[in-house]
VEXLODO-740731 format. One record per atom (N, C-alpha, C): x, z, y; residue in three letters. Coordinates in steps of 0.1 Angstrom, whole numbers, padded with zeros to 4 digits, always signed. Each point is the difference from the previous one (the first is absolute). Layout:
N
XZYala...
This chain:
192
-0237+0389+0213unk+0006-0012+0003unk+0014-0001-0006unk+0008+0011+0002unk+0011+0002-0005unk+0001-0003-0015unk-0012+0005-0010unk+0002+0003-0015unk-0006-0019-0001unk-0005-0006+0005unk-0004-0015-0001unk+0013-0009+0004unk+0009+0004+0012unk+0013-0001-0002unk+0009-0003-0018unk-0001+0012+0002unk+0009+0001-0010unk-0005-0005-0012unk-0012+0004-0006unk-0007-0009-0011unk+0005-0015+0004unk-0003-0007+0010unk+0001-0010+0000unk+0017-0008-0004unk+0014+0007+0003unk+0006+0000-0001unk+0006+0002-0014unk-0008+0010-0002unk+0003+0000-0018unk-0006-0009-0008unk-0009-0004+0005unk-0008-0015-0007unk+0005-0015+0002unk+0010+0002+0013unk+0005-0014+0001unk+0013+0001-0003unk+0007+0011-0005unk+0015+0000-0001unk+0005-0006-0012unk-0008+0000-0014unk+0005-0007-0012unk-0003-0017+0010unk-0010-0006+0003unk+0001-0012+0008unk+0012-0005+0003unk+0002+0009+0008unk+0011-0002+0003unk+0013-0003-0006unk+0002+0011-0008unk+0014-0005-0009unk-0007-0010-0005unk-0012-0007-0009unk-0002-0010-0007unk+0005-0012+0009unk-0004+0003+0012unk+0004-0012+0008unk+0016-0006+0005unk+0004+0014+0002unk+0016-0001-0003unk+0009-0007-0006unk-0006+0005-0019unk+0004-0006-0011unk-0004-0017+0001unk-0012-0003+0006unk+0000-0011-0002unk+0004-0011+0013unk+0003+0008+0007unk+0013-0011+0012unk+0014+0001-0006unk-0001+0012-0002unk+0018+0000-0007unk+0002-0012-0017unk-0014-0006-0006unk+0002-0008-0011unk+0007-0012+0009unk+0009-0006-0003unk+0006-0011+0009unk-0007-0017-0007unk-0004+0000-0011unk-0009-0015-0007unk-0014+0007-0002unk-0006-0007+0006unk-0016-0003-0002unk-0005-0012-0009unk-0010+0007-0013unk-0003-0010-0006unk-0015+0001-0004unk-0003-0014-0002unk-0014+0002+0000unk-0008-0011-0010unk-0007-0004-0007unk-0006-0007-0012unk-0016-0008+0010unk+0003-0011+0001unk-0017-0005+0004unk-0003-0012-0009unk-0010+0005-0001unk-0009-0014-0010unk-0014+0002+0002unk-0004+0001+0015unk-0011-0005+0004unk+0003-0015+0000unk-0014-0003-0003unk-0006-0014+0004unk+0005-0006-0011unk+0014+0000-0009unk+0000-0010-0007unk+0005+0004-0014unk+0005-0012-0012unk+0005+0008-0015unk+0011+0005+0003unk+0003-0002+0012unk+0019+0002-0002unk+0001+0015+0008unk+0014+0002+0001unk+0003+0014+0002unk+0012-0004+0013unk+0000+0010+0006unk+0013-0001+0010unk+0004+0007+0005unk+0013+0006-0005unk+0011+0007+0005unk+0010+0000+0009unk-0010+0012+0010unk+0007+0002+0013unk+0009+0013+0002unk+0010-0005+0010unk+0010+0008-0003unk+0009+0003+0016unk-0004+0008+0006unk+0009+0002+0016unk+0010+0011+0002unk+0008-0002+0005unk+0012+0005+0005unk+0004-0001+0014unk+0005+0009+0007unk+0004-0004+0015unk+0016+0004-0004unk+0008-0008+0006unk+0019+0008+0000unk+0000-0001+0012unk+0012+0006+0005unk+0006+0006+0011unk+0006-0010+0007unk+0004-0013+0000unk+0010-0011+0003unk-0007-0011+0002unk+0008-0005+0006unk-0005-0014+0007unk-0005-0009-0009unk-0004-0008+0003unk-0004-0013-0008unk+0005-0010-0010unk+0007+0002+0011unk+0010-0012-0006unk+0012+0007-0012unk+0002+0010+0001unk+0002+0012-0018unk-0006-0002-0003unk-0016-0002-0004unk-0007+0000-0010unk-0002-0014-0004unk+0000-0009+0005unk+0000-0013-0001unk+0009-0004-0009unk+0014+0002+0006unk+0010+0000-0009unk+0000+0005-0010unk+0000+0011-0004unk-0003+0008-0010unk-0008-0008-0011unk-0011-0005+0003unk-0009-0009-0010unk+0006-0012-0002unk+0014-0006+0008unk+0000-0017-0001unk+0014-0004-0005unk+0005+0013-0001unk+0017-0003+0000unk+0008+0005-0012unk+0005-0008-0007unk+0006+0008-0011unk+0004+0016+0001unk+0008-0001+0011unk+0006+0016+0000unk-0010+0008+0002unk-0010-0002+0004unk-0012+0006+0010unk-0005+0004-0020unk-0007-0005-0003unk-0003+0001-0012unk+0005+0006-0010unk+0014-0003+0000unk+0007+0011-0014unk-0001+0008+0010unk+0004+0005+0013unk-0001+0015+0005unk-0013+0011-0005unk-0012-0007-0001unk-0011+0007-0005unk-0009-0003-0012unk+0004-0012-0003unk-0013-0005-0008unk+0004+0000-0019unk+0010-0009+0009unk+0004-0001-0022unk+0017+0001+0002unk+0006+0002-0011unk+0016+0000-0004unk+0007-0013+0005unk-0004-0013-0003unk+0004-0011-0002unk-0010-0013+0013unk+0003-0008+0005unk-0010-0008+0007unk+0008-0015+0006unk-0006-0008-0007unk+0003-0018+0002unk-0013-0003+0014unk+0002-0008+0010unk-0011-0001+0007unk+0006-0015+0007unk-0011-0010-0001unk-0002-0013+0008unk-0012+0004+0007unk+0001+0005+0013unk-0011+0003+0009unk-0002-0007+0009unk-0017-0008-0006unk-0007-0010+0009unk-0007-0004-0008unk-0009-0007+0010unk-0017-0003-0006unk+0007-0005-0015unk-0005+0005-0008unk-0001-0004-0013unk+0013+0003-0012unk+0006+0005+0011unk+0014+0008-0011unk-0002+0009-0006unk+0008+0012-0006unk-0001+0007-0006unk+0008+0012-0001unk-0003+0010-0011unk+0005+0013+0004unk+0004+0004-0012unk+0014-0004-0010unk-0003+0007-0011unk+0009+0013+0001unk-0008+0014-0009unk+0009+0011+0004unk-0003+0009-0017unk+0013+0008+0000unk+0003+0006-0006unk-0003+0014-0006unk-0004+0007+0000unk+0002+0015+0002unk+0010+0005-0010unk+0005-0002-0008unk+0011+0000-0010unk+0015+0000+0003unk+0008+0008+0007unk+0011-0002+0008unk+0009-0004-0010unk-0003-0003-0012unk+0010-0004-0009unk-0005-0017-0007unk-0013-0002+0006unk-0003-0010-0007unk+0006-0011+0010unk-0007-0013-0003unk+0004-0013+0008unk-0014-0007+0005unk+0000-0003+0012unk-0009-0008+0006unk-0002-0013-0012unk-0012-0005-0006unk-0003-0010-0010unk-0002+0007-0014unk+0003+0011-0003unk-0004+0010-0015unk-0016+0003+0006unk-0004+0003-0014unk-0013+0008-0004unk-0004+0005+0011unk+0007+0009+0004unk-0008+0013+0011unk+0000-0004+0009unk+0005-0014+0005unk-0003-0007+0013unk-0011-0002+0007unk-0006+0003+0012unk-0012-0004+0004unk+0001-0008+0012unk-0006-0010-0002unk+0002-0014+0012unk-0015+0003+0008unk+0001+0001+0011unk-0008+0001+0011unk+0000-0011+0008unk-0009-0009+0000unk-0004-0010+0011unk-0003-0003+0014unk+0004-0002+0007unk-0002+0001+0016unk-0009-0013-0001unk-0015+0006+0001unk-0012-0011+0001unk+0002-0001+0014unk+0006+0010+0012unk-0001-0006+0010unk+0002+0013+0011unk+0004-0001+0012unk+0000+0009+0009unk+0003-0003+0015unk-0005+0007+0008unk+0000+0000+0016unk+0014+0010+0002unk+0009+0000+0011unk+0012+0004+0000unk-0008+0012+0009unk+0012+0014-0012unk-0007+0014+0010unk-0014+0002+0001unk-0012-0007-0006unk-0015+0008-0003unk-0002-0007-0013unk+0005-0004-0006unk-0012-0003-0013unk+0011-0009-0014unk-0007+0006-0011unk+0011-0004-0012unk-0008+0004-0009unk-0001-0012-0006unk-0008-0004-0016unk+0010-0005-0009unk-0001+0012-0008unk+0004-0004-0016unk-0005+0001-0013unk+0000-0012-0008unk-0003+0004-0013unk+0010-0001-0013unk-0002+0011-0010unk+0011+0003-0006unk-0006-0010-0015unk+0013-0006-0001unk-0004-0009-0016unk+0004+0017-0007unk-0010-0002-0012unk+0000+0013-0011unk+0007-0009-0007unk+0009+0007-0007unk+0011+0002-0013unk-0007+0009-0010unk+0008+0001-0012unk-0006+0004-0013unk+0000+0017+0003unk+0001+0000+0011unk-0001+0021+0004unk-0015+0001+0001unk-0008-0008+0003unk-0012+0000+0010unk-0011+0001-0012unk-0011+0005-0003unk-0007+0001-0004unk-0009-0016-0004unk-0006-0002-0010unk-0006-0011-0005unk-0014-0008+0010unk-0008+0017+0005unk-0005-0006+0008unk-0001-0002+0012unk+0013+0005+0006unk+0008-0007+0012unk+0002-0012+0001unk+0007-0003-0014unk+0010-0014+0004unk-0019-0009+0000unk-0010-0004-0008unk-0013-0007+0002unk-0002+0004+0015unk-0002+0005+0008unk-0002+0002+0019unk+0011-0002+0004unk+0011-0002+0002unk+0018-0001+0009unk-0009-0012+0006unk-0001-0008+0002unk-0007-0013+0007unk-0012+0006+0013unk-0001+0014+0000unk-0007+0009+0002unk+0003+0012+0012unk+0013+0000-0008unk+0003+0013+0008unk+0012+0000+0007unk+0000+0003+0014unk+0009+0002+0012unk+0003+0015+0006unk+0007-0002+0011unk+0006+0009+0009unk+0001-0007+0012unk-0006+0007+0008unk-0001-0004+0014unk+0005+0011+0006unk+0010+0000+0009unk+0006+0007+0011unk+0002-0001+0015unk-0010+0012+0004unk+0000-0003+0016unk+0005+0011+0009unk+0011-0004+0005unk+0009+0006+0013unk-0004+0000+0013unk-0002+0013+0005unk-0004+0004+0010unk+0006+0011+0010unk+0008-0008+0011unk+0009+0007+0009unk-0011+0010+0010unk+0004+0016-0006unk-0013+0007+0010unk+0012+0005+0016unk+0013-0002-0003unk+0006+0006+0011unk+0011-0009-0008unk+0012+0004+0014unk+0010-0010-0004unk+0012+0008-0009unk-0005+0013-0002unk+0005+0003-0011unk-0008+0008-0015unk-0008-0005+0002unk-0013+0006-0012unk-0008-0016-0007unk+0002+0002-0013unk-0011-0012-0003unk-0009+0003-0015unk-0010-0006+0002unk-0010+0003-0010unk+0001-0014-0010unk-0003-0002-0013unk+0001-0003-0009unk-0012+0000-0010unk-0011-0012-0001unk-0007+0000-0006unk-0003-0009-0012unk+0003+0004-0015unk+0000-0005-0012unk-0012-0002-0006unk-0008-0009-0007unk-0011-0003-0001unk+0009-0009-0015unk-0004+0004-0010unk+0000+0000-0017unk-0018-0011+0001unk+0000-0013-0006unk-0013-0007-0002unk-0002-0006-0008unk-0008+0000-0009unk-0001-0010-0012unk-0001+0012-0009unk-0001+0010-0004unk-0004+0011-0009unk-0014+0002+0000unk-0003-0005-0015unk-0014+0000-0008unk-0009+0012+0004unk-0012+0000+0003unk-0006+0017-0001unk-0005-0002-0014unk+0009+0007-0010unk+0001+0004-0009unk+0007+0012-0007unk-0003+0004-0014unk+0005+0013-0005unk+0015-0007-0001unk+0005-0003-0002unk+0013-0004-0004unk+0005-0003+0013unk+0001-0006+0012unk+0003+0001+0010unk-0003+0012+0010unk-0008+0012+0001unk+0000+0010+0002unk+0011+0013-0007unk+0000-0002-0013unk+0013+0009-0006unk+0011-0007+0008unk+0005-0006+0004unk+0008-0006+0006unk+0006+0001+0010unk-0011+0008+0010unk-0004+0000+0013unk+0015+0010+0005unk-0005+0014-0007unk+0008+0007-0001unk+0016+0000+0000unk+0001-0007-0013unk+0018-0010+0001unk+0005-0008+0013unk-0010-0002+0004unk+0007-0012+0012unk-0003+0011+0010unk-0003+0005+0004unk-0004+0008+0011unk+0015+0011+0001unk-0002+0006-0007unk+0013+0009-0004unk+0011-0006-0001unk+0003-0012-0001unk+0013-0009-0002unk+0000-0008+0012unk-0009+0000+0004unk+0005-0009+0017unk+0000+0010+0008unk-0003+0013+0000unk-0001+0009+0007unk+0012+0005+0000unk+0010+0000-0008unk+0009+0005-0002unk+0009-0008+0007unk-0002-0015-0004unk+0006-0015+0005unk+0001+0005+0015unk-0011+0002+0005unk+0002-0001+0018unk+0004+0017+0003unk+0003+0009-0006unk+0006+0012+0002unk+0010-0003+0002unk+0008-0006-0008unk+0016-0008-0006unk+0002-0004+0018unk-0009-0013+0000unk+0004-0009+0014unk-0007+0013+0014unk-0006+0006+0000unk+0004+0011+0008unk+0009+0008+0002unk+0004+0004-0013unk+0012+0009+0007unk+0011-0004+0000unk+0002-0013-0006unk+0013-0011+0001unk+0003-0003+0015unk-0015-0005+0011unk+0000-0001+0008unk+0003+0006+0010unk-0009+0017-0001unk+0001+0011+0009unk+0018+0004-0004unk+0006-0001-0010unk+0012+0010-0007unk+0007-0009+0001unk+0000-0012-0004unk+0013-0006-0006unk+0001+0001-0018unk-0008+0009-0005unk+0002+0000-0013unk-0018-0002-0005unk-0002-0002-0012unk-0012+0000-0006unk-0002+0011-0007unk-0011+0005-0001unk-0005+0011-0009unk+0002-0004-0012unk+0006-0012-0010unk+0000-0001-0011unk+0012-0010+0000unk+0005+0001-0007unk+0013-0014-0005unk-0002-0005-0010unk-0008-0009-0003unk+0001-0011-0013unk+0015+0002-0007unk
C-alpha cells in the first residue's frame, strides 16, 4: 500500500507543478473558429482591484497613458473615439496614430471598439477593418478582484490571419500585464 502511495505521488507531482505554472500565467488566451470562417481571440485576466480601476483604466485619458500607449486624446461615448500614441515623442494626428472607435458600451461590463487601420496595418487588414472589433467584458468577482474578458472578432480563418495570431496574442498580453501591474503597483511592467 505504502509503495502505491508513493508511486502515486511521484506520478502526480510534475501535475502538479504543471498546474502551478499554469495558475501563476496571469492572461489566458485562446483561438476559436468553430462553427464559422472567422477566428476569435480570447483573452482573460483577473486584477486585484475594484472595478471601478479597471473601468477607468480603459475610459480615461490618464487611465490609458498609464498602461496602454505613451500619448492618449479620448471623447468617451457612444460613438467617440480613442486616438492614442505609443511614440512619447510623436503627436496625437501623425502616422503612428491609431484612432479607436467607441461603437458603443454598458458603464463598468461591456466596451466595444473598433480600430480604423492606418498605413501600419497590413493590406489584408485594412479589406476586413468593417469586420473587425474588440469587445470588452468587466466582471466584478469580489469588491476588490475583477476579471476581464477580451474577445478580438472579425479575423479570417485563414493562413495570413493565423501568422498573425501570434503577434496579437503576445502584444495584448503584454498590454494587460502593463494594466495589471500598473493597477496592482502603481507602475506598469513596460513604459512606452
Amino acid at each position: 500500500m505504502q509503495k502505491i502511495l508513493i508511486q502515486t505521488i511521484l506520478l502526480c507531482f510534475p501535475l502538479l507543478l504543471m498546474a502551478q505554472e499554469i495558475t501563476e500565467k496571469r492572461v489566458q488566451s485562446t483561438i476559436d473558429s468553430s462553427h464559422t470562417n472567422n477566428l476569435i481571440l480570447k483573452q482573460i485576466f483577473e486584477v486585484n482591484v475594484p472595478l471601478d480601476s479597471v473601468w477607468n483604466a480603459y475610459t480615461t485619458k490618464k487611465g490609458w497613458e498609464s498602461w496602454a500607449t505613451a500619448k492618449a486624446e479620448f471623447d468617451f461615448k457612444i460613438n467617440g473615439i480613442i486616438k492614442t500614441n505609443y511614440n512619447k515623442n510623436g503627436t496625437i494626428g501623425d502616422d503612428a496614430t491609431i484612432t479607436l472607435h467607441i461603437v458603443n458600451y454598458i458603464p463598468k461590463r461591456m466596451l466595444t471598439l473598433q480600430a480604423e487601420l492606418n498605413k501600419n496595418f497590413p493590406a489584408f487588414m485594412k479589406k476586413d477593418a468593417k469586420d473587425l472589433f474588440n469587445m470588452i467584458l468587466f466582471e466584478e468577482i469580489t469588491p476588490t478582484k475583477t476579471k476581464v474578458i477580451s474577445y478580438g472578432i472579425g479575423y479570417k480563418n485563414n493562413e495570413k490571419y493565423m501568422s498573425l495570431m501570434k503577434f496579437f496574442i503576445q502584444g495584448n498580453a503584454q498590454s494587460y500585464l502593463n494594466l495589471i501591474s500598473y493597477l496592482e503597483t502603481g507602475k506598469p511592467s513596460v513604459k512606452y
